[in-house]
C-alpha positions as a LaTeX table, in Angstrom:
\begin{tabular}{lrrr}
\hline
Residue & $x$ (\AA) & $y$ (\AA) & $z$ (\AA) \\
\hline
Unk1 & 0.00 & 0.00 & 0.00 \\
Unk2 & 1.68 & 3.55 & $-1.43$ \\
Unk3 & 1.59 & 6.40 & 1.15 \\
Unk4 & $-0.82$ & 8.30 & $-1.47$ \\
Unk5 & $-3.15$ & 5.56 & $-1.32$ \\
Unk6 & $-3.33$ & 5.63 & 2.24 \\
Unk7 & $-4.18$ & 9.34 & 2.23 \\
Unk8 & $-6.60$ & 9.18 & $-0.41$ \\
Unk9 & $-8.40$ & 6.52 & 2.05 \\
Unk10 & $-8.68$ & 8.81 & 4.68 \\
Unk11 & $-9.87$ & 12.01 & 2.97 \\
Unk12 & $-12.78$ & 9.68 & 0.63 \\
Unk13 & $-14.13$ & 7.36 & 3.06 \\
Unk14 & $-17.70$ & 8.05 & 3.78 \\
Unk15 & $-17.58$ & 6.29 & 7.84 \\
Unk16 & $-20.34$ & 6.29 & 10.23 \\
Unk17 & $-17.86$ & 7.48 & 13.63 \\
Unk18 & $-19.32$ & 7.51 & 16.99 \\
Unk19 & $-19.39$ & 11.23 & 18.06 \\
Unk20 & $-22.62$ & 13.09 & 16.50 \\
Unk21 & $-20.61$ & 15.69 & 15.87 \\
Unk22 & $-18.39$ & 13.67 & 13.08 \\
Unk23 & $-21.39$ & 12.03 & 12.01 \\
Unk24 & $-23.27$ & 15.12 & 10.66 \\
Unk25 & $-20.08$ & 16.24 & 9.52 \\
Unk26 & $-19.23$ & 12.99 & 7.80 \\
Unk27 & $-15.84$ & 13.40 & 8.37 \\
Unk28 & $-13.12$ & 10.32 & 8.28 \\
Unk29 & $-12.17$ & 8.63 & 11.74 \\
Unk30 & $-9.43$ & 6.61 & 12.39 \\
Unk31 & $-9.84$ & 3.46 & 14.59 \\
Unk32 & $-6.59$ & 3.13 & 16.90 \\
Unk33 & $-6.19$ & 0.08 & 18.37 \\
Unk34 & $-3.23$ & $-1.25$ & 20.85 \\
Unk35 & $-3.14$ & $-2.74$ & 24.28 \\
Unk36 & $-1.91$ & $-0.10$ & 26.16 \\
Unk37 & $-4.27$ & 2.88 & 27.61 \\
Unk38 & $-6.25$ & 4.56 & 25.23 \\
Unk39 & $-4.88$ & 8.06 & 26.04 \\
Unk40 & $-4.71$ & 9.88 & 23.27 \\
Unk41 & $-1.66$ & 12.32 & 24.95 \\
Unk42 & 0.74 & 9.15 & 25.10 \\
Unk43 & 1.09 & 8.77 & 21.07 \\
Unk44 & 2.96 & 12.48 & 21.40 \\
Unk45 & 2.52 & 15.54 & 18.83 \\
Unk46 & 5.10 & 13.87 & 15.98 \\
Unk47 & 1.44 & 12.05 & 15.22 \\
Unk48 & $-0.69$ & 14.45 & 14.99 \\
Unk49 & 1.78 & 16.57 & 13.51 \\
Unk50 & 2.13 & 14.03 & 10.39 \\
Unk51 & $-1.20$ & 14.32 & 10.46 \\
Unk52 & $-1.34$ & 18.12 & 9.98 \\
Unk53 & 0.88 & 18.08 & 7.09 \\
Unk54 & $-1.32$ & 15.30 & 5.37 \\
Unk55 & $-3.90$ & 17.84 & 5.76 \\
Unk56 & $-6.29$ & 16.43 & 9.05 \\
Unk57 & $-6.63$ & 17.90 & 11.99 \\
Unk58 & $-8.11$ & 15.66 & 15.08 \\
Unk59 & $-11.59$ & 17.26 & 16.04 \\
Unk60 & $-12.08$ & 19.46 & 12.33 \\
Unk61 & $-11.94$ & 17.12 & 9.52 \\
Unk62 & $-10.59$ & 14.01 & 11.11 \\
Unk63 & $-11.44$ & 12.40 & 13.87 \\
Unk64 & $-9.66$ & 9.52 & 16.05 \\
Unk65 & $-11.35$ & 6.46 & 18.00 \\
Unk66 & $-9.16$ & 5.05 & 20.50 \\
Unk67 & $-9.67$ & 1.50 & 21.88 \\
Unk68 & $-7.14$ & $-0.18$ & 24.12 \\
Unk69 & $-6.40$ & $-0.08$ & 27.66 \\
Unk70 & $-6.40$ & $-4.22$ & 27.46 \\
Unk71 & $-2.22$ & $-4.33$ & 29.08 \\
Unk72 & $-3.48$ & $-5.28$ & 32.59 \\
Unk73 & $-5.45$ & $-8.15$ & 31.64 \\
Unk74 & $-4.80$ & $-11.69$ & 31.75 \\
Unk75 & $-2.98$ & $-13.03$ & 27.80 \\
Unk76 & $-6.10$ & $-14.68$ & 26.96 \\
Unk77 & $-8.65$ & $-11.91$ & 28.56 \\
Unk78 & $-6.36$ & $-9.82$ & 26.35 \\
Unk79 & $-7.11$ & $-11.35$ & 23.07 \\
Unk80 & $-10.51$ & $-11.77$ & 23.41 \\
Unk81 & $-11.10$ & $-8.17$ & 24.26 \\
Unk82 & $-8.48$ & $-7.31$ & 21.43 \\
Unk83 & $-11.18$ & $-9.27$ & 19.45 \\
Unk84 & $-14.08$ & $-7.35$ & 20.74 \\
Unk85 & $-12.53$ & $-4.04$ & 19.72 \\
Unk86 & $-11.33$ & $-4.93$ & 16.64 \\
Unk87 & $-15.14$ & $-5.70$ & 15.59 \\
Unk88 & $-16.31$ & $-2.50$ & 17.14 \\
Unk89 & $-14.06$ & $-0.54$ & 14.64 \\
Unk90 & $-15.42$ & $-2.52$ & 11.87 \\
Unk91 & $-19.16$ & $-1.91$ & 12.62 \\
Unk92 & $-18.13$ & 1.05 & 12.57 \\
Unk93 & $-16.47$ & 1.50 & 9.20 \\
Unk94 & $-13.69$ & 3.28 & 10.34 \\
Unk95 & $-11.34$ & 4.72 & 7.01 \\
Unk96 & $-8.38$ & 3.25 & 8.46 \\
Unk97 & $-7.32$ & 1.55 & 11.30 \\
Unk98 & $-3.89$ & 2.05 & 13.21 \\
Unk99 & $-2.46$ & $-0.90$ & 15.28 \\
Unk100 & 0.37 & $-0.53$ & 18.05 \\
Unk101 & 1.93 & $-3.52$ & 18.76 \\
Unk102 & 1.76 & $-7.45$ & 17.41 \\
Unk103 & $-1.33$ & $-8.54$ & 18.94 \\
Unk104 & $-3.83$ & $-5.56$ & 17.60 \\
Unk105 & $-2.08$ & $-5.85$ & 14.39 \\
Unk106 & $-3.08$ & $-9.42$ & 13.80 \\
Unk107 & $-6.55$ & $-9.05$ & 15.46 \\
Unk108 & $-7.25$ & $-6.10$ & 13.27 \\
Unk109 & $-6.09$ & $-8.00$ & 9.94 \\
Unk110 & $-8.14$ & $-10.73$ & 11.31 \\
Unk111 & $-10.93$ & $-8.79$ & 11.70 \\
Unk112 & $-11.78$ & $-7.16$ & 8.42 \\
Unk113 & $-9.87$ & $-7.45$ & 4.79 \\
Unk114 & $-10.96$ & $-4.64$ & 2.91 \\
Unk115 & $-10.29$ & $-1.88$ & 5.94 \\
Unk116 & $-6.93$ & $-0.53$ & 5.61 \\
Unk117 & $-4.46$ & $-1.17$ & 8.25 \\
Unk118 & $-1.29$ & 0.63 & 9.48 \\
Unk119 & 0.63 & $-1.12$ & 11.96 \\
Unk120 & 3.85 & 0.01 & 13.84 \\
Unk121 & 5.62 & $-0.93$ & 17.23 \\
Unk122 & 5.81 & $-4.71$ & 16.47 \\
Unk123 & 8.44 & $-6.66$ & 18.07 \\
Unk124 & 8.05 & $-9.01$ & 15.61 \\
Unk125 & 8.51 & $-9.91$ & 11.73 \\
Unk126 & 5.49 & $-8.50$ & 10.24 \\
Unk127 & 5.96 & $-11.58$ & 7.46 \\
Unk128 & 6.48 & $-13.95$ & 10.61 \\
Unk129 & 3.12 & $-12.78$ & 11.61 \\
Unk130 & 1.39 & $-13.28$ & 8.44 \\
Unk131 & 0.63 & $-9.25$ & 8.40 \\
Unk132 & 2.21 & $-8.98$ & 4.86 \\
Unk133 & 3.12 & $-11.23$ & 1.90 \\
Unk134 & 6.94 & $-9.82$ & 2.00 \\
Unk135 & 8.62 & $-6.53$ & 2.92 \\
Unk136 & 8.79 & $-5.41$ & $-1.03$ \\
Unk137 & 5.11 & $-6.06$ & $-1.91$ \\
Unk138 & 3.39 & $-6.52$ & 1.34 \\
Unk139 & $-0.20$ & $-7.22$ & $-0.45$ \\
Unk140 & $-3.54$ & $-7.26$ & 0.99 \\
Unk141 & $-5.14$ & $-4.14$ & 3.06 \\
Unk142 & $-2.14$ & $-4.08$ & 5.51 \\
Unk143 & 1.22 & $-2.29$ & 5.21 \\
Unk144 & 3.37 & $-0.49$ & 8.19 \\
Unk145 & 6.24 & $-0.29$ & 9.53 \\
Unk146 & 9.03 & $-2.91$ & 10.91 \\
Unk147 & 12.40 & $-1.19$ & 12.33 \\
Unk148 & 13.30 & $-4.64$ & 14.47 \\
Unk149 & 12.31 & $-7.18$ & 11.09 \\
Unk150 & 15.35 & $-9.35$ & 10.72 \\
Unk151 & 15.12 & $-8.56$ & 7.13 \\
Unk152 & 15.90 & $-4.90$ & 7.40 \\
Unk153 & 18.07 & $-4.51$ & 10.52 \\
Unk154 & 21.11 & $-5.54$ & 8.75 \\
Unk155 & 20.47 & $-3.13$ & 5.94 \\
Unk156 & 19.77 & $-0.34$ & 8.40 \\
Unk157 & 22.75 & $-1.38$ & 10.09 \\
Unk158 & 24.83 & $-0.85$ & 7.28 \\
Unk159 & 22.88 & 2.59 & 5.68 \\
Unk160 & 23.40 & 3.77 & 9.84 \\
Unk161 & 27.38 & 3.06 & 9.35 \\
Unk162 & 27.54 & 5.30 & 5.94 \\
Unk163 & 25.79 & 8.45 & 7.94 \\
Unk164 & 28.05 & 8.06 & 10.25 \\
Unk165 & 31.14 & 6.73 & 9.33 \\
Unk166 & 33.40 & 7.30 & 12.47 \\
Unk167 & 31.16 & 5.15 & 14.79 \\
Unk168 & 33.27 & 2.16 & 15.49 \\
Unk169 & 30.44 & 1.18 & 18.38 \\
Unk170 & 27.17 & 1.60 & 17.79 \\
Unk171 & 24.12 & 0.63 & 20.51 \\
Unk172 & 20.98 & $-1.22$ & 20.24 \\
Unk173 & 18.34 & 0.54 & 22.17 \\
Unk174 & 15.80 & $-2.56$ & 22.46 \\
Unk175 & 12.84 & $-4.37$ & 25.28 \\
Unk176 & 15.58 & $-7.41$ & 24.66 \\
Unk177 & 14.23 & $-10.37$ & 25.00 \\
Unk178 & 10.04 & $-9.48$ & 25.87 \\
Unk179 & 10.08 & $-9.24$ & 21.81 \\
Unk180 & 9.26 & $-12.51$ & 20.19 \\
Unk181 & 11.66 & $-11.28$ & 17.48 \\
Unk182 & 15.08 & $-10.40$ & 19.16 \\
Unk183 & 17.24 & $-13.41$ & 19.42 \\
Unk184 & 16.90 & $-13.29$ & 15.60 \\
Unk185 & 17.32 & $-9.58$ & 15.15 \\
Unk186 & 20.12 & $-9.51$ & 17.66 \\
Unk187 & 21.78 & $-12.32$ & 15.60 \\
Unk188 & 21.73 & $-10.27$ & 12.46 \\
Unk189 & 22.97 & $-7.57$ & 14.08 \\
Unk190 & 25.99 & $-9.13$ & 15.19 \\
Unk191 & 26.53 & $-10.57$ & 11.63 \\
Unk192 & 26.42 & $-7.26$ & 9.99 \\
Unk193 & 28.72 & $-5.71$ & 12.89 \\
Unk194 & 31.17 & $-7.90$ & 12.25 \\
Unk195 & 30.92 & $-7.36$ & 8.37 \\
Unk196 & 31.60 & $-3.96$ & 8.72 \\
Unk197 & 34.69 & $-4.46$ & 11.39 \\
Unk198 & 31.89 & $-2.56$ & 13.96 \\
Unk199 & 31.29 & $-2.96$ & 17.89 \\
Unk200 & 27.61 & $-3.80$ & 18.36 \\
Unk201 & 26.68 & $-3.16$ & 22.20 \\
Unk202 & 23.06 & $-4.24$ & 23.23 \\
Unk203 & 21.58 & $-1.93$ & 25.51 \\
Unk204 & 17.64 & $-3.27$ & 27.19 \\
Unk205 & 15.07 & $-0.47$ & 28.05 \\
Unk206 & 11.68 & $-0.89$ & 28.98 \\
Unk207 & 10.12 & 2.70 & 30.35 \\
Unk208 & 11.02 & 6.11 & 30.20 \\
Unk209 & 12.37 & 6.03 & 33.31 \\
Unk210 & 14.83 & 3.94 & 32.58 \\
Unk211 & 15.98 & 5.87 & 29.66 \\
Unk212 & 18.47 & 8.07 & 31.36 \\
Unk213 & 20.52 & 5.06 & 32.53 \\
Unk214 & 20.03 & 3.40 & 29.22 \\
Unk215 & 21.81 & 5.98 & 27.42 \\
Unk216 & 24.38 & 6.56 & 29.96 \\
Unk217 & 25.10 & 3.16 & 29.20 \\
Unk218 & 25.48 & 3.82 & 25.85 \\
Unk219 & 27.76 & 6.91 & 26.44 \\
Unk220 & 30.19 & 4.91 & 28.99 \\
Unk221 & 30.66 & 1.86 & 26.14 \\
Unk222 & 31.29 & 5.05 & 23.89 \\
Unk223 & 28.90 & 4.47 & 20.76 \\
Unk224 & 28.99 & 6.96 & 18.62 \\
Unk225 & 25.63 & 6.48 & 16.76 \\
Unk226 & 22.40 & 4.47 & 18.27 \\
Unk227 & 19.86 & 1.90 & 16.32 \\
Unk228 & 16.34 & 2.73 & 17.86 \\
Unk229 & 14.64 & $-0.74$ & 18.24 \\
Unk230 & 11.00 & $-1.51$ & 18.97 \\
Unk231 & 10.38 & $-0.25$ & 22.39 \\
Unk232 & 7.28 & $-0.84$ & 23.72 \\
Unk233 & 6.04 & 1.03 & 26.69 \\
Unk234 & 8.67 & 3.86 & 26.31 \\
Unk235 & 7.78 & 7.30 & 24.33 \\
Unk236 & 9.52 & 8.15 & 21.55 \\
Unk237 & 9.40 & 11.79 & 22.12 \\
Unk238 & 11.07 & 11.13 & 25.62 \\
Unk239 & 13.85 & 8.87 & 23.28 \\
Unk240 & 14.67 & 11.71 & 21.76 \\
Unk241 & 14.65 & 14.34 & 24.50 \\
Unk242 & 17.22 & 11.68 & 26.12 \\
Unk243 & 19.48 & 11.00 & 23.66 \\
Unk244 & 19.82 & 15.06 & 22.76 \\
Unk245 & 20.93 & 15.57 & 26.61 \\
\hline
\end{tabular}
């Protein structure tokens, strides 16, 4: 699915979405589904600001359903609420609907085959998971994006090591081993470090909070550039603000 194509679905959709408001105004709504709380302040402004410059603006010509807040339940509970939501969205007719993390991803595609679907924050191989055909021509009403995929992190390794060129160590910022994916992303990793004559250090962060010692970690083993893994639970703003200081 092109970028263009993905726009085009959000500004011609004719949905039915929940508020009265967006009803009368038949405006396009997003369904956003993940486990963690459904508060819209967590996602940041970088979303809503790629938003803006597609155009949309949350609450005058777009607006966003959010359905999570499933983390604190049982695995099973979990999925079957997952489940529950997912079908909501569809009833619903949402234009699009955005998936944190592997379970709503599969749930959602699951769910509905003619919906589009934008997932991001796996920890997994989105062609492992049966979310696309391949990487190159992912197929079907699903498409997103897959920084930890073992197909891509050696590439990125190497396209990180031609930016910056004078980084003899470079970090792994990653939730380790809580992804289903990183024995096998760590592994190719290591393959392309040593390829390239590099120092691969793997550094495991799971909150914000934990962020400050993560990257004085990182500054101690000296790296001089950093490979952003999935990291669920942590905010990407606060990666940033972090790794600036």
């Amino acid at each position: 699915m092109r970028r263009r194509d993905f726009i085009a679905g959000l500004g011609g959709a004719a949905t039915r979405p929940l508020a009265g408001r967006a009803q009368r105004a038949r405006i396009p709504v997003i369904g956003f589904l993940t486990v963690e709380p459904n508060d819209a302040n967590r996602w940041g402004a970088s979303f809503h600001e790629g938003l803006k410059e597609a155009g949309y603006v949350e609450g005058q010509n777009l607006a966003i359903d959010y359905r999570g807040g499933v983390d604190k339940l049982p695995p099973r509970l979990r999925m079957d609420r997952l489940r529950e939501l997912a079908t909501e969205l569809v009833r619903l007719q949402v234009a699009v609907i955005l998936t944190s993390n592997d379970g709503p991803a599969v749930t959602a595609k699951r769910a509905t085959s003619t919906i589009p679907i934008v997932f991001f924050n796996i920890g997994s191989d989105p062609v492992t998971l049966g979310l696309v055909a391949s990487i190159n021509r992912p197929g079907g009403n699903v498409t997103g994006a897959s920084f930890d995929s073992p197909q891509l992190v050696a590439k990125g390794f190497d396209l990180l090591c031609q930016l910056v060129p004078t980084a003899e160590t470079v970090a792994y910022l990653t939730n380790g081993a809580s992804l289903l994916s990183f024995e096998e992303t760590k592994n190719s990793l290591v393959a392309a470090a040593g390829a390239l004559g590099r120092q691969l250090i793997i550094v495991e962060c799971h909150t914000d909070d934990e962020l400050g010692h993560s990257f004085a970690t990182i500054v101690e083993h000296g790296a001089g550039a950093v490979i952003a893994g999935t990291l669920l639970g942590v905010n990407e703003d606060a990666i940033v603000v972090s790794g600036a200081t």
